[in-house]
C-alpha positions, 0 to 999 in steps of 0.5 A: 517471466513465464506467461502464467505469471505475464498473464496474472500480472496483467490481469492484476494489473486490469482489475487495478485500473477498473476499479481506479476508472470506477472511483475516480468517475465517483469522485465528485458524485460523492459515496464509493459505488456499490463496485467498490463495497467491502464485499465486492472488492476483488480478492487478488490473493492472501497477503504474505507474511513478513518479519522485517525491522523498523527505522529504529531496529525493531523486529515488526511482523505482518501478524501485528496488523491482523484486523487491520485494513494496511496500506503496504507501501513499498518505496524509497527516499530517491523516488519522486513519485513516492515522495509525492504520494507521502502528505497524503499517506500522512492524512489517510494515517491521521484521518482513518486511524481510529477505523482501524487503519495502518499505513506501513511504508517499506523502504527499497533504500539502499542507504541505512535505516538512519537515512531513512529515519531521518528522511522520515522525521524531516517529513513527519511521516507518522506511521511505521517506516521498515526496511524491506528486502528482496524476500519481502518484494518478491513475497508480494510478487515482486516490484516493478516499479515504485511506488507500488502498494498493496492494500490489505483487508482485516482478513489478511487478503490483498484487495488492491495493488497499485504501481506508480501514482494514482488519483488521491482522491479515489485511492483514498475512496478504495481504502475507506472503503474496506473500513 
């Protein structure tokens, strides 16, 4: 990695865990810190564009979800940590779709998109399961570790990126608060 790349991650990474500080300190005093207003979340870039398949074979594009604010998770059935993060992806779907938001979970399996359907069933997981791929990974910059999610305004700019599990509570304070 050259260090241009080295040093945008870890710049990347910095902003990241500030703004993960600033909600989780305004969690238990209620509304999202001026910090974290809509117009005042960093843009950290435009987000790709990705044609990838769902669980059932179909062809879905990252264009669907224009207007939209999207948690894209890159995960896998195997990873403790992002099966942990999962009964709370479910809530915020429940929760906030008629806001206008979509989580999408971008599967890293190995194993075919039959395994991971049926994962998906088991754990009644309602939004969107897609198989990703190397292309994908690396058109986000890459996955380091899982899970890693980014999230994405309705403009298409990614706004936020987080590796590994984070506090649900001030995650979920982030995400409303691009709604």
């Amino acid at each position: 990695m050259n260090n241009f790349k080295k040093t945008g991650f870890v710049a990347l990474v910095l902003v990241s865990g500030l703004l993960e500080i600033a909600v989780a300190q305004s969690s238990a005093s209620g509304p999202v810190p001026p910090l974290l207003a809509r117009s005042t979340l960093p843009v950290l870039g435009k987000a790709p564009a990705w044609v990838l398949r769902d669980v059932e074979g179909r062809e879905v594009k990252s264009s669907d979800y224009l207007g939209k604010v999207v948690v894209v998770d890159f995960w896998a059935t195997w990873c403790p940590p992002c099966r942990k993060e999962i009964p709370d992806y479910i809530a915020w779907q429940k929760k906030y779709a008629q806001r206008g938001l979509v989580i999408l979970g971008l599967s890293l399996d190995e194993a075919p998109a039959s395994a991971v359907k049926a994962f998906g069933d088991k754990m009644k997981i309602n939004y969107p399961l897609l198989m990703a791929d190397a292309a994908t990974s690396e058109a986000f910059g890459g996955i380091e570790g899982l899970p890693t999610a980014f999230v994405i305004d309705r403009e298409g700019n990614i706004r936020h990126r987080k590796v590994g599990l984070s506090d649900p509570e001030a995650y979920e304070k982030l995400i409303a608060s691009l709604l």
